[in-house]
N, C-alpha and C positions, 0 to 999 in steps of 0.2 A: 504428567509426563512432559520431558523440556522438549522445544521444539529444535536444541542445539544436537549434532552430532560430530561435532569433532571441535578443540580447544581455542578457535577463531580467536573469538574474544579475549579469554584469557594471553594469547599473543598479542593483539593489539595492546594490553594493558601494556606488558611488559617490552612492546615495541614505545611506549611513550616512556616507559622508566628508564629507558638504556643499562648501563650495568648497576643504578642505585638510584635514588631519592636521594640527591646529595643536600638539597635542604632540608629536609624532615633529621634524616640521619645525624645531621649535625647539630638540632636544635633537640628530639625529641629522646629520651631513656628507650632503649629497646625494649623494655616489660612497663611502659608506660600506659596504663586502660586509660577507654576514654570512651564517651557515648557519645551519639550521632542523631543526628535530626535532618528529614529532608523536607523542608519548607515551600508548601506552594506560595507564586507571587502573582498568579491571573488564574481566572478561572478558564476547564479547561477538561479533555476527556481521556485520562490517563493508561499510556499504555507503555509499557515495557519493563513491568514490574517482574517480570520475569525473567529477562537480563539480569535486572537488580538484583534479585535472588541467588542467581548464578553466581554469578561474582562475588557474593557477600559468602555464601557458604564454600566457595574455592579457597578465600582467603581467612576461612574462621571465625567469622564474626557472625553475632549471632542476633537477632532480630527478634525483638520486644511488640512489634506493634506494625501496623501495615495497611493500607487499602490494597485497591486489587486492580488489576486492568478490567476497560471500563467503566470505571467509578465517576460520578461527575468530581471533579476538583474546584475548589473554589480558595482565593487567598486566604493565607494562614491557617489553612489545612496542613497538620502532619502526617504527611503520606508514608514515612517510613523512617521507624525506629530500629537504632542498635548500635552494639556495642562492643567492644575487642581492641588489640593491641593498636592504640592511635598511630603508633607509624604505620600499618596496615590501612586505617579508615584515610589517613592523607596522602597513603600512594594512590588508591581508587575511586577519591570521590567525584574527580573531572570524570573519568570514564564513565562511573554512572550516570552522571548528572545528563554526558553528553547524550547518552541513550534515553534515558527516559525524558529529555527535554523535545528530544528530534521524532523518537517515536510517536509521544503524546501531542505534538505538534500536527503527525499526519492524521490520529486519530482524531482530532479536534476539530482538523474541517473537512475530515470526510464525513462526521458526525451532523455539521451546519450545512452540508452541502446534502445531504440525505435528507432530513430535514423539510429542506427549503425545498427540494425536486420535489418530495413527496406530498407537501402543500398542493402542488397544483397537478402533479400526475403520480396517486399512489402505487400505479401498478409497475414504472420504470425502476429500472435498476441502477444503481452506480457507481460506477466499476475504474477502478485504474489501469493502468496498463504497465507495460515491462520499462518504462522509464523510472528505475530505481539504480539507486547506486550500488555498484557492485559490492558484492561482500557482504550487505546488510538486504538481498532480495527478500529471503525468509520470513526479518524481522520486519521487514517497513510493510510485506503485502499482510501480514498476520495484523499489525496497527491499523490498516485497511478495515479488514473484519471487525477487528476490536469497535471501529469509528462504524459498522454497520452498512460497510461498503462491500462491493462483490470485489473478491482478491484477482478477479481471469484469469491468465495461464500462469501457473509459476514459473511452469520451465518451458522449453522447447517442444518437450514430449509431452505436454498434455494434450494438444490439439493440432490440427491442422489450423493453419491461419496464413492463407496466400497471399503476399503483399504485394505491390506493385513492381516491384524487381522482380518476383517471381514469374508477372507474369507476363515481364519483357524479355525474359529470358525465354519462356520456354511458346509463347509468341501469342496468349489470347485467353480471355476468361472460360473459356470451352474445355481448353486443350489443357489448363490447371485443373480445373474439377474433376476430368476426365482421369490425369495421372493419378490426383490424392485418391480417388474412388478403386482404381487396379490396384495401388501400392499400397496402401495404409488400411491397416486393421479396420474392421467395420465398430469394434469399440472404440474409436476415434472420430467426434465431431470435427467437420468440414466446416472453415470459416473463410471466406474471399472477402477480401479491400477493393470496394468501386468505386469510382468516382464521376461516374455519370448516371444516368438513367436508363441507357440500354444494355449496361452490364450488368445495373443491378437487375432487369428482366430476367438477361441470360443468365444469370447466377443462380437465381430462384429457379429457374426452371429445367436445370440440370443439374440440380441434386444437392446446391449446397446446404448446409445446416443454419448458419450463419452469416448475412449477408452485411457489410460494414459499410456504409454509406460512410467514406473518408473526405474531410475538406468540402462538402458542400451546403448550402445556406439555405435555414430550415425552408424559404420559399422552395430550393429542390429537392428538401426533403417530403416533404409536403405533397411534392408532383408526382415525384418517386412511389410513396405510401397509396396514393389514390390510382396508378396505373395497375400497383400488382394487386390492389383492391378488385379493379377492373376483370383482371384476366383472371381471377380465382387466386393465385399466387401467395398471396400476405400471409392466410394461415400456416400456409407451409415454409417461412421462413423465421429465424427470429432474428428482426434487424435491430442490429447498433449503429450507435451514432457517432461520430470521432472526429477530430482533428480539428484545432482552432477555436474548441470548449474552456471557454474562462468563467469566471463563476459570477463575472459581469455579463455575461450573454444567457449562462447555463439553460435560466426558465425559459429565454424560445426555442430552444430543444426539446425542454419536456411536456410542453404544450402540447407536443406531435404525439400524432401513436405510434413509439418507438417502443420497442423491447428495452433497448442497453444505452446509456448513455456514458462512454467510456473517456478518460481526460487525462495528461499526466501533472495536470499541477495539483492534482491532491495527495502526492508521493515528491514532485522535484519544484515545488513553487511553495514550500510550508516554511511556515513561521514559528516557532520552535517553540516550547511552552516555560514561562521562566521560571527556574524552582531551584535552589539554593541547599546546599547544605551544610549545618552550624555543627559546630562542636560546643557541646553541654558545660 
């Protein structure tokens, strides 16, 4: 089952074609066949084969041979064979490439960053956050999963998640928990953003679900974990860890007894995977 529900993509193609392929058109016979080959050039953990799929069967073309999202890649792997009218394969091979280059990029180091966390603390999780590019949320937090990473909210309506505007708006960590708890369904996990030590108390012990230790340095994290150690608190919370996690720091986060350890440079700081593709 695709994860697409309405022609996105297939628009974007034909927003890069404008009214024709005027070079293809002029060089290539309209009933010209031709086969296709997409070429790994690093190794790597492939994901957006399902894009590729889309695309290849919207515009006819029909597929010999394939890996699969997931797959380890490695150079001069053929990930994906086929074949159909070549002025077809040379209007959409940038569009695929871009997909599965950008996808498998995010999949690749949320794959080495899972990894590496779970080296030294198996039981944390790691998770990206809503820093994606619009239009592509779907696709890059499913690359997420693909890479072994936890997707968090997709949308707005999955959770509660009280951020700091939220809760200068409405004037106190009390007075947030308090609304989410009257207003929002009880099938909805309650999550608050702290960034000290005596809201992440108050948070824990006014009911939230999820308590986000934002912006502070494993020493306060640290301080934090041992106070609601203290007062009973810790089992009744699952705390995440956030803001200013690079993959140069990651492991003294996950040294701590942390639930979540949440970052967006494993979705908006990715290095794209190189893969190429020839005509036969």
């Amino acid at each position: 089952m695709t994860i697409f529900s309405d022609n996105r993509i297939i628009e974007n193609i034909f927003d890069d074609i404008g009214f024709e392929d005027i070079t293809t058109n002029s060089l290539v016979p309209e009933n010209k066949w031709a086969q296709a080959e997409i070429l790994c050039k690093e190794e790597g953990i492939l994901a957006g084969m399902d894009v590729a799929h889309y695309i290849i069967d919207e515009f006819d073309l029909n597929i010999s041979s394939t890996f699969f999202d997931g797959d380890q890649i490695h150079k001069g792997d053929v990930i994906l064979e086929f074949e159909g009218k070549a002025r077809d394969i040379l209007m959409v091979e940038r569009t695929i490439l871009n997909y599965l280059m950008h996808l498998s990029g995010i999949a690749t180091i949320v794959r080495n960053t899972v990894d590496k966390v779970q080296e030294v603390n198996p039981n944390v999780r790691v998770a990206c956050t809503r820093k994606t590019i619009p239009g592509l949320q779907k696709l890059e937090k499913k690359a997420v999963e693909i890479g072994g990473g936890d997707t968090h909210r997709f949308k707005l309506d999955d959770c509660v998640l009280i951020k700091d505007n939220h809760i200068q708006v409405v004037g106190g960590v009390i007075e947030a928990i308090e609304l989410a708890k009257e207003n929002v369904s009880f099938t909805k996990k309650i999550e608050i953003e702290v960034e000290n030590e005596d809201d992440a108390v108050r948070a824990s012990m006014f009911g939230a679900d999820i308590v986000m230790l934002d912006n502070m340095s494993p020493e306060e994290i640290s301080s934090v974990l041992t106070t609601l150690q203290e007062r009973r608190l810790r089992e009744e919370v699952i705390i995440e860890v956030s803001g200013g996690i690079t993959p140069d720091n990651i492991l003294d986060y996950a040294k701590l007894n942390v639930d979540v350890i949440s970052s967006g440079f494993i979705t908006n700081s990715v290095k794209t995977i190189d893969l190429s593709l020839n005509i036969l």
